[in-house]
C-alpha positions in Angstrom: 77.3 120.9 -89.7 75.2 118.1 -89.6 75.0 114.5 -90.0 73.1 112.0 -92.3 73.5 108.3 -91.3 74.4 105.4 -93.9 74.8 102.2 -92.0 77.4 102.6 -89.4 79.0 105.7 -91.3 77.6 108.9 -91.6 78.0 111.9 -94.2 78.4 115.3 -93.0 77.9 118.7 -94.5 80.1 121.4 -94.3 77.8 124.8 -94.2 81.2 127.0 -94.9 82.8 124.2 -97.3 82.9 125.0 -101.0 84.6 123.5 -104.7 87.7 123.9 -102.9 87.7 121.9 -99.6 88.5 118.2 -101.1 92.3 118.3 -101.3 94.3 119.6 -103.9 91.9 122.2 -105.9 92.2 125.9 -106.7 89.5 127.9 -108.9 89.1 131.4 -109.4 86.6 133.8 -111.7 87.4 137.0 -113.4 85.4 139.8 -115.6 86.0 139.0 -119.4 84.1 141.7 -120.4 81.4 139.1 -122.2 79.1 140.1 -119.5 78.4 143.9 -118.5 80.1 144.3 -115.3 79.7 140.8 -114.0 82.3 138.2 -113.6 82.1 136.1 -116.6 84.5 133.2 -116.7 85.8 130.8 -114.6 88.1 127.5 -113.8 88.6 125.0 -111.6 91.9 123.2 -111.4 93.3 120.0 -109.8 97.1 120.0 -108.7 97.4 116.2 -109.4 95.2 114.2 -112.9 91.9 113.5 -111.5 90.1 110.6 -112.8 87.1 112.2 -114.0 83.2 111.9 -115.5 80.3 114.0 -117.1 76.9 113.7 -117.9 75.3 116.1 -120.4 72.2 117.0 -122.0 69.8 114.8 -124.7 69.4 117.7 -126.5 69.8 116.5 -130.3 71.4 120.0 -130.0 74.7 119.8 -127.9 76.5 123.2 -128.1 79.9 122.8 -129.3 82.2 122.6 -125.5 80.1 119.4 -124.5 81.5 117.4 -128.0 85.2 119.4 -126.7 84.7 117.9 -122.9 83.6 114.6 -124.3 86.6 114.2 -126.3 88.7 115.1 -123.5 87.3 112.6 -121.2 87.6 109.7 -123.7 91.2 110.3 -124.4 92.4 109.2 -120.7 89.9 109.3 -118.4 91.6 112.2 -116.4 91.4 116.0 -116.3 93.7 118.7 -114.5 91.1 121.5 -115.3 87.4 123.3 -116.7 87.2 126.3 -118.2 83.9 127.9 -117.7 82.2 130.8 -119.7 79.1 132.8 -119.1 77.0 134.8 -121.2 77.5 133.0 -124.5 76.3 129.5 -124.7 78.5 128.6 -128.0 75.4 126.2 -129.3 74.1 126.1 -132.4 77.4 128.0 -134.1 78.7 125.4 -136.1 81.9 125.1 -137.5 83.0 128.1 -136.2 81.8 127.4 -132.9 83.3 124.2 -132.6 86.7 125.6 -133.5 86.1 128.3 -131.1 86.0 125.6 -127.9 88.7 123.8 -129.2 90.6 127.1 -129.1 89.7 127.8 -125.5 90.8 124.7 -124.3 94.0 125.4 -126.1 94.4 128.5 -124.5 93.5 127.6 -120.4 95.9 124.6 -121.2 99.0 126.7 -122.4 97.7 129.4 -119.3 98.5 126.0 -116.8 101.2 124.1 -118.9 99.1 120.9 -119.5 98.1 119.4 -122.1 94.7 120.5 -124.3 92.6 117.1 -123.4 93.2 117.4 -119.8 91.0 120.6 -119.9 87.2 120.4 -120.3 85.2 123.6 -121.4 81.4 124.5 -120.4 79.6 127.5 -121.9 76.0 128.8 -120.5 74.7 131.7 -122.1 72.6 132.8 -125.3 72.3 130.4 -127.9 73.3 131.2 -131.2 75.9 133.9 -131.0 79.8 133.1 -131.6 82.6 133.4 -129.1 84.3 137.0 -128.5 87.6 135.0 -128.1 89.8 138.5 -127.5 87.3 138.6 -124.7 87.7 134.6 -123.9 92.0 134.6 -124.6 92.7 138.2 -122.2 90.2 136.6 -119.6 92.3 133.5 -119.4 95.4 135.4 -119.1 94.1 137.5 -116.6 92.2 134.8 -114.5 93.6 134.3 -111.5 93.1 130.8 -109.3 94.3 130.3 -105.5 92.9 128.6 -102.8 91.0 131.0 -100.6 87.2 131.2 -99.9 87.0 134.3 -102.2 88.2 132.3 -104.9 85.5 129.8 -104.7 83.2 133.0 -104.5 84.3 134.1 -107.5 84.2 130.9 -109.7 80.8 130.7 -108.5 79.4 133.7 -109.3 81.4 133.5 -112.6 79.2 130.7 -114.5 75.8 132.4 -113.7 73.6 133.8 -116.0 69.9 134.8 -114.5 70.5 133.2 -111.0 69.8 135.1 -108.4 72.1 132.9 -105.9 75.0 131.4 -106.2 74.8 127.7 -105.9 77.1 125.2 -103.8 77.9 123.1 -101.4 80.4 120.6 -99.5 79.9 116.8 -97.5 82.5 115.1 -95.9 82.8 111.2 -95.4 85.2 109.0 -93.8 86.1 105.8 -96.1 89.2 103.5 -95.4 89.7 105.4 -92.0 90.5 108.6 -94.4 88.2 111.6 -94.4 86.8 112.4 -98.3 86.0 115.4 -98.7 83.5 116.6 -101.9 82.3 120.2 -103.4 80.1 121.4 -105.6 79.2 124.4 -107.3 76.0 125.1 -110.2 74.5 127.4 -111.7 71.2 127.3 -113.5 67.5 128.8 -112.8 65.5 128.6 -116.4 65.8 126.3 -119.4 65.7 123.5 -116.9 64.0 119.9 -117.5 66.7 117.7 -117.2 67.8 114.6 -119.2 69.9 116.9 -117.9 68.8 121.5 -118.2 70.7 125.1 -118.9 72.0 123.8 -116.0 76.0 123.7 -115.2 77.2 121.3 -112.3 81.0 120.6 -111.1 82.1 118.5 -108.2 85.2 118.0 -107.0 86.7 115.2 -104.4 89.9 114.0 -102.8 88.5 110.6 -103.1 90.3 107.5 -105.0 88.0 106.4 -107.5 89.0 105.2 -111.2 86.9 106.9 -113.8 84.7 103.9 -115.0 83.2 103.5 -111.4 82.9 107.6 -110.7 81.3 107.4 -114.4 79.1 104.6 -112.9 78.1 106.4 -109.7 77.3 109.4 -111.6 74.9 108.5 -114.3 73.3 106.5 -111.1 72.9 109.7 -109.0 72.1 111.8 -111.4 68.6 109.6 -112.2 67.5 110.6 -108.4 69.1 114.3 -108.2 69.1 116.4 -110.9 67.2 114.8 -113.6 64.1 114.7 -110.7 64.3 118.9 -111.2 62.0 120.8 -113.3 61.4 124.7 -114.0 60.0 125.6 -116.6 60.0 121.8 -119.2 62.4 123.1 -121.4 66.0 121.5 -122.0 69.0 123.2 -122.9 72.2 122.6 -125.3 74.5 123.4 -122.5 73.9 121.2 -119.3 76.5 119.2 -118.2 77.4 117.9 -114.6 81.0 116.8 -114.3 83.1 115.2 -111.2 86.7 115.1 -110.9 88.6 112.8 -108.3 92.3 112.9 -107.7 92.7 110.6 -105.1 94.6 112.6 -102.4 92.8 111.8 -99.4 94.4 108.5 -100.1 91.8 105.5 -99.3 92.0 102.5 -101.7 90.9 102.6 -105.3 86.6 102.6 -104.8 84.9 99.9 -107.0 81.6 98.6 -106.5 83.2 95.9 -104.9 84.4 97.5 -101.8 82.6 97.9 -98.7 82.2 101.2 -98.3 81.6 101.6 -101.8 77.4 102.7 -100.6 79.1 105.8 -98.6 80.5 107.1 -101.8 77.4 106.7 -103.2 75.5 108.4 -100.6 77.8 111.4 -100.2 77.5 111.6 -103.9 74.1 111.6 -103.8 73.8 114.4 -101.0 76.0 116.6 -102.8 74.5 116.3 -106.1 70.9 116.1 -104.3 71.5 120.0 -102.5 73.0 121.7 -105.6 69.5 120.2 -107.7 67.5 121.5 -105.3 69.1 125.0 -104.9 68.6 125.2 -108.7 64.9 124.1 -108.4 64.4 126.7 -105.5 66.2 129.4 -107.6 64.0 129.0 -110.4 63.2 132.5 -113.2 60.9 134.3 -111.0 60.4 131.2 -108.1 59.2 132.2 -104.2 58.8 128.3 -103.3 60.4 125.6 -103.9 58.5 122.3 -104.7 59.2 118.9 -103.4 57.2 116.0 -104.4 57.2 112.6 -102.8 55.2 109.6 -104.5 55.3 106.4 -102.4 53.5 103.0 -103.1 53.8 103.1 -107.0 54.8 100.0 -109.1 58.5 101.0 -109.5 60.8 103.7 -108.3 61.1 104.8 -112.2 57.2 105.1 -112.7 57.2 107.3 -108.8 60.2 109.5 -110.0 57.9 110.0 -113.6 54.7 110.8 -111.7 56.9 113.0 -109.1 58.4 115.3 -112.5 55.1 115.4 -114.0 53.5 117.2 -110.6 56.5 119.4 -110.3 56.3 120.3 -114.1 52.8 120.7 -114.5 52.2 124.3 -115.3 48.6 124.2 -113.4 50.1 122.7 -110.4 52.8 125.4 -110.0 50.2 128.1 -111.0 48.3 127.4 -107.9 51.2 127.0 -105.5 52.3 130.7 -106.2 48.9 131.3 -105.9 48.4 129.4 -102.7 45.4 127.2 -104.1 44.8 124.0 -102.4 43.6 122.9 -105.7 44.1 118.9 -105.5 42.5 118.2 -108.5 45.7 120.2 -110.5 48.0 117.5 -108.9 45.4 114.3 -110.1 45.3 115.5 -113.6 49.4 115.4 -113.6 49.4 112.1 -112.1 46.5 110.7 -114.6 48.9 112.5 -117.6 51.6 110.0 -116.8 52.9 107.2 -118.2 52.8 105.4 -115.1 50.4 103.0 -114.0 47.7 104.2 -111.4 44.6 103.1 -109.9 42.1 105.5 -109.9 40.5 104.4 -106.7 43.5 104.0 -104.2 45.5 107.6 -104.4 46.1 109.5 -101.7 47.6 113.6 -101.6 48.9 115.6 -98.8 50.0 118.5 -98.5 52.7 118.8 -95.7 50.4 116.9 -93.1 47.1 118.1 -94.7 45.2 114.8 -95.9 43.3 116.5 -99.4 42.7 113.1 -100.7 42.1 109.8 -99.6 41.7 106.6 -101.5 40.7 108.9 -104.5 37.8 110.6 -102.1 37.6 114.3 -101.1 38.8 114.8 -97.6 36.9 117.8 -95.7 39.8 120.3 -94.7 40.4 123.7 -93.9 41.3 126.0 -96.9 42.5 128.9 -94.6 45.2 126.5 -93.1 46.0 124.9 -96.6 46.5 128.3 -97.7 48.4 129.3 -94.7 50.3 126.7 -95.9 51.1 127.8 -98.9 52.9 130.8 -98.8 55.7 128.7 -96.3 59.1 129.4 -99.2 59.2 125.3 -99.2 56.2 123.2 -100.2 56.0 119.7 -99.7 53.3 117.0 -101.6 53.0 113.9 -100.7 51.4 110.9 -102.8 50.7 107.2 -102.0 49.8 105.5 -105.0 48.9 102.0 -102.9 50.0 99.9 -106.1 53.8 98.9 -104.8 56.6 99.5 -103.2 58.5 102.2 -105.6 59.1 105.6 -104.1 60.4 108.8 -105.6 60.9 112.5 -105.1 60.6 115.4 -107.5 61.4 119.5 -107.0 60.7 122.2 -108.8 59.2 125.9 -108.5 56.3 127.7 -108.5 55.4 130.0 -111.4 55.2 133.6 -110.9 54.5 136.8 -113.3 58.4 137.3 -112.9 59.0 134.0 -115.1 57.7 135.5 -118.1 59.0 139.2 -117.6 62.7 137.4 -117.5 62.4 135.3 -120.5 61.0 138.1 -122.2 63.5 140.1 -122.7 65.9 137.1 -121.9 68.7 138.8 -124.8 68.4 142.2 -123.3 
């Protein structure tokens, strides 16, 4: 466990904490059969209504269970429960499709007693093929939810598709003298370029929050976390991050307005911050994981742009699997965004090896640089010397592997 400070409080992570610390949660994951051999479906339930809020992708796309989830949100503001499949995306399936989601909602609500719009579905999978709903409704009867650490295993490993990891994680802050608790749990290693990727998030906390201001605190995070990750440029139909809240830790109602309101923010951010980076770091065919940091630009939007377009640039993440100290890869990124540079003040780093300074070559040693390089985390480091707007970025190298997985990506 450790311990990030905020002011006088501080957050703290939970290394063997999961989606089920917070108070009042149970999940579980069980083999549908939609997948060969692999656990395929999953759900996460809250014992009391949780206020609840998404984000989802800008696809003009959006695959049928993020228009179900949205309507379930905007009835009341509150869910009791996600049902999660793997395998099949259901995007792109029209009518049928959509009647398909509705139907699976239906069925995890009459599996828990509730009622259909407390229940929000995600799919992640292939695009274009329907539902096997015998699959989907004996799944559902046969999933099984508790409490237990093997539980949370099992929803986990449930909504994967080609990760190679499972992804999650669990912070703890104390707010009105109560201790909030929040997990997370993602999946997602290609398709992903947020605004948001094929990328599924869920977090759950025991913290007191109305909808409106965890919707607030969301869409703010989520500019800084996961929509600063980048594989491979490409969006999906799917990607959705939701957060449901149910209050039973007990502190009072968190608005902007109260004074511990930047705690909530912060242990949102951290959670939301590790699972984007564990799905940057698991990227199709990654060994390194990328984190840019751009300092001194004229805003913290234009150092969060020129921090994606370094970690997206295919060049750049060429030659950090290849373990090239090729500087000039990272200038042309930052000259192909939108954000305003001057060409005679930048300055790159690599960890603490100066490559550039005030836009002039610095003399330094390759065999160290490429020493460097094959570390599993890489860090680049940019001062723009225009302002005070700072930003990070993260992403993966790109490796042969990449295009051997998305080749035969159906098969």
């Amino acid at each position: 466990m450790y311990q990030i400070i905020t002011g006088q409080k501080s957050i703290k992570e939970i290394t063997d904490g999961s989606i089920l610390t917070p108070e009042g949660f149970q999940c579980g994951g069980v083999h549908a059969g939609l997948r060969y051999n692999k656990l395929d479906l999953g759900m996460v339930v809250s014992e009391i209504p949780a206020s609840c809020a998404a984000v989802y992708t800008t696809s003009s796309f959006q695959a049928a269970p993020l228009i179900v989830t949205q309507d379930s949100i905007a009835s009341e503001g509150i869910l009791k429960a996600v049902i999660v499949n793997s395998a099949c995306a259901n995007a792109c399936t029209g009518e049928q499709g959509y009647k398909d989601a509705l139907n699976m909602r239906k069925m995890a609500a009459e599996k828990l007693g509730i009622d259909a719009h407390h229940v929000a579905v995600a799919s992640t999978g292939v695009i274009g093929e329907y539902m096997q709903m015998g699959k989907i409704a004996a799944g559902i009867e046969n999933l099984a939810i508790g409490q237990t650490a093997e539980d949370a295993q099992n929803f986990q490993t449930a909504i994967l598709t080609t990760d190679t990891v499972t992804k999650h994680c669990c912070y703890s802050a104390e707010i009105d003298g109560k201790t909030i608790h929040m997990g997370g749990a993602a999946k997602g290693s290609g398709m992903i370029h947020p605004n948001m990727a094929t990328m599924l998030g869920f977090l759950t906390t025991d913290a007191n929050i109305p909808s409106e201001h965890l919707s607030a605190a969301l869409k703010e995070v989520t500019n800084t976390t996961f929509n600063q990750i980048t594989v491979d440029g490409d969006t999906s139909t799917n990607d959705m991050v939701l957060v449901m809240a149910n209050g039973a830790a007990g502190n009072r109602p968190l608005n902007p307005n109260h004074p511990e309101w930047p705690v909530f923010i912060k242990l949102l951010q951290e959670s939301c911050g590790s699972l984007a980076k564990q799905i940057a770091r698991d990227g199709e065919g990654a060994t390194k994981l990328m984190e840019i940091s751009v300092k001194g630009a004229g805003s913290d939007e234009e150092a969060r742009q020129i921090g994606k377009q370094i970690a997206g640039s295919n060049l750049v993440k060429t030659a950090v699997f290849g373990a090239d100290a090729n500087w000039g890869r990272i200038i042309g990124a930052i000259g192909q965004s939108k954000a305003e540079v001057n060409p005679k003040t930048v300055d790159i780093s690599l960890g603490n090896i100066a490559l550039l300074n005030a836009s002039t070559p610095v003399a330094f040693d390759e065999d160290l640089a490429r020493e460097y390089l094959m570390n599993d985390k890489i860090q680049i480091f940019v001062d723009l010397h225009l302002g005070s707007g700072s930003g990070m970025a993260w992403g993966c190298d790109l490796s042969y592997d990449y295009v051997k997985i998305n080749a035969s990506y159906r098969t």
